[in-house]
N, C-alpha and C positions, 0 to 999 in steps of 0.2 A: 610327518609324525615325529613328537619329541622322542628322544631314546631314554628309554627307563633305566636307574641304577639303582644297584643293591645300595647296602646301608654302608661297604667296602667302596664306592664307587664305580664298581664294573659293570658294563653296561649287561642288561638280560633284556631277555624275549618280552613281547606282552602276555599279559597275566590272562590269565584262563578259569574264573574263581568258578565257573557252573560247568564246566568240563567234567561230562561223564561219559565211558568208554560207553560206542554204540554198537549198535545190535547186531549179528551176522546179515547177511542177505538171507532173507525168504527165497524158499522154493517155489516162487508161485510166477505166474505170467507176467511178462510186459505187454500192454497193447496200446500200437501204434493202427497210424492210419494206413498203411503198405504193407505193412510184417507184426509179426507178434514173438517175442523171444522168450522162451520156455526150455524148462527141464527139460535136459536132456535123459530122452528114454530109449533104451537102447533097441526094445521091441518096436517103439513108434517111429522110428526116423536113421533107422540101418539103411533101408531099403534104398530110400528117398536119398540119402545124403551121397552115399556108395553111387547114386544113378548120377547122382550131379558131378561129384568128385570124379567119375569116370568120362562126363561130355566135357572137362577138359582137351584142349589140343595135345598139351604136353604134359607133365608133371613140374615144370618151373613153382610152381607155386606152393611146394615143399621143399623149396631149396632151403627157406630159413626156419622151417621148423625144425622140432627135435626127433620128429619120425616121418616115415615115410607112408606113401598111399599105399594099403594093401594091396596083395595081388587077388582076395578074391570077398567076397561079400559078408563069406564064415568068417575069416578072421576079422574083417573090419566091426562086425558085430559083437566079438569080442574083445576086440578095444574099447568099442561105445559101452560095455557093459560095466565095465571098471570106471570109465570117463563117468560114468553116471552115476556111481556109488562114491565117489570123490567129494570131500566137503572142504578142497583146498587143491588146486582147483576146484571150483563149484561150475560146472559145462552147462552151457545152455546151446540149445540150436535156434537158429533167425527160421522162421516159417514165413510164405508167402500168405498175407493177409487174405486177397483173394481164395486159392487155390490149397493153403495147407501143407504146399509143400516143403520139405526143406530144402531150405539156400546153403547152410553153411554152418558152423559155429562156434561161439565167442563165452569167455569164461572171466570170472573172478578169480585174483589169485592174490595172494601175499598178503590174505586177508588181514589188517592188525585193528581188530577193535579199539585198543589202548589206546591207541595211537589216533584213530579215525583215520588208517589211511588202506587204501586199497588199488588194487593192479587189476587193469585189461588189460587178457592176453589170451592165445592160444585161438588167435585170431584165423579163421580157415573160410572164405567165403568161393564157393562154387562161382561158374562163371555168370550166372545168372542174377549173382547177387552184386559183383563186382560192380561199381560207378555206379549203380543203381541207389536210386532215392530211399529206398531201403537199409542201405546199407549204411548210409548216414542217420537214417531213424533211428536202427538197431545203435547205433552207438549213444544216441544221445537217449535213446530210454535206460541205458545202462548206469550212463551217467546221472541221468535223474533220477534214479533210486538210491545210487551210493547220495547224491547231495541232498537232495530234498526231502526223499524217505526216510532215508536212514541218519543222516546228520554226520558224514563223516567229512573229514578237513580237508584232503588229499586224493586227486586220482592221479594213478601212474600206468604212463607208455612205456614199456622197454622194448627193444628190440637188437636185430643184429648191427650194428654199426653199415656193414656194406648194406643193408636193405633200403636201397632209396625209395623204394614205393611205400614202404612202410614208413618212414622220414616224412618224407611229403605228409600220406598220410594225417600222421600225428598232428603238423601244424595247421593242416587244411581245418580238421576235427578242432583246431581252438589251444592245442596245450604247449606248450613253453619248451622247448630245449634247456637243458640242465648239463650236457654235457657227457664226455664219454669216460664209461670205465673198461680200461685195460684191461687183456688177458683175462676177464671176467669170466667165463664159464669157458668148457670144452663141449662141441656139440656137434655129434657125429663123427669126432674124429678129429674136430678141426678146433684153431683157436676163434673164441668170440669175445670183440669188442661189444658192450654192449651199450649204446642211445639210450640215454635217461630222459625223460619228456616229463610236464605233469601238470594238472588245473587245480586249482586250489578256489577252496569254497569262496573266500572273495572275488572271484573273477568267475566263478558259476555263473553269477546272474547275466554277464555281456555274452559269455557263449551261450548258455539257456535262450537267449534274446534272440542271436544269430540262426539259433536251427528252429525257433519257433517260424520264422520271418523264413528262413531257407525252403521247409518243408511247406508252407503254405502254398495248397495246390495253387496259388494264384501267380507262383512265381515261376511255371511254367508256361511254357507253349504248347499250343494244338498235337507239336509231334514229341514232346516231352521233354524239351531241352530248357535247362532252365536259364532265366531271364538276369538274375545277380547270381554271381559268386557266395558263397558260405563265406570266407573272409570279407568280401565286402559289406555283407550282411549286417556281421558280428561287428565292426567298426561302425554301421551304423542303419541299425535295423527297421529305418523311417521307411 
């Protein structure tokens, strides 16, 4: 692509003449072929999330969050009650398609209309939902509402710098490393570097490709293991 100059000579971005700031996320369902990802209701999915967060083995899987797992089911319902009235975060819980139950759940944040750009985060998946096919639907239904529904330019991964599962993660899921920022928050107590990731609407359509091609029950086996890789996919989804 030629580089565009002002009338000074200095090179600028490409022009954007029909750019109009897009619309927030709706409260309303995603549905997928394993899971359905929904508002989070604090009455509907205390019960069910608190049961799963508790068949954990250990509690490792709050080490890189900003809070920790309650000690009892009252309080954890009052956290979901505030998580639920939030319109930044916007929280959703991943339900088992089958069964209804909840697995986990996953939020929009850093919502910037203006901008069209937007953040997944607050990523908490039970151990049910972990490496489960699921758990890649739920992501990519997220992402096809921010690109396809909504029209926004920008999705962004952040996380803890030491969180190598969530690293991995991000690249498995399709998004770009951008690099790390410094001393970036305090959390818990401690200092956080934090892992900048992110997809951009031009390269929507090769990930879009990858988890259409991923999730297609045909690219598993009998005992549910799958047949290609999600990046092998996404490089070539034949």
């Amino acid at each position: 692509m030629s580089q565009r100059l002002n009338a000074f000579g200095q090179p600028i971005g490409p022009a954007l003449p029909d750019w109009t700031p897009r619309p927030l996320p709706p409260r309303t369902p995603m549905e997928g072929r394993t899971c359905r990802v929904v508002p989070l209701d604090a009455e509907a999915h205390t019960a069910g999330l608190f049961a799963t967060y508790s068949a954990a083995p250990d509690r490792r899987n709050w080490t890189y969050l900003p809070d920790e797992m309650p000690d009892s089911e009252t309080a954890f319902r009052t956290r979901l009650e505030s998580r639920a009235q939030s319109e930044d975060p916007l929280f959703h819980a991943i339900l088992d398609r089958a069964s209804g139950a909840p697995l986990g759940i996953a939020s929009y944040l850093r919502i910037d209309p203006g901008n069209g750009v937007i953040e997944v985060g607050h990523l908490n998946f039970g151990p049910r939902l972990q490496r489960a096919p699921a758990a890649t639907e739920a992501m990519a239904l997220m992402m096809a509402r921010a690109f396809d529904e909504l029209g926004y330019r920008r999705y962004e991964w952040k996380c803890d710098s030491l969180n190598a599962p969530s690293r991995a993660a991000a690249l498995r899921l399709g998004f770009t490393f951008e690099g790390i920022f410094r001393n970036a928050t305090v959390v818990k107590g401690r200092s956080r570097d934090t892992a900048w990731f992110s997809i951009t609407d031009a390269e929507w359509p090769r990930v879009r490709a990858g988890f259409r091609a991923w999730l297609d029950p045909a690219n598993f086996d009998a005992d549910g293991r799958q047949r290609r890789g999600l990046a092998a996919l996404r490089a070539d989804p034949s």
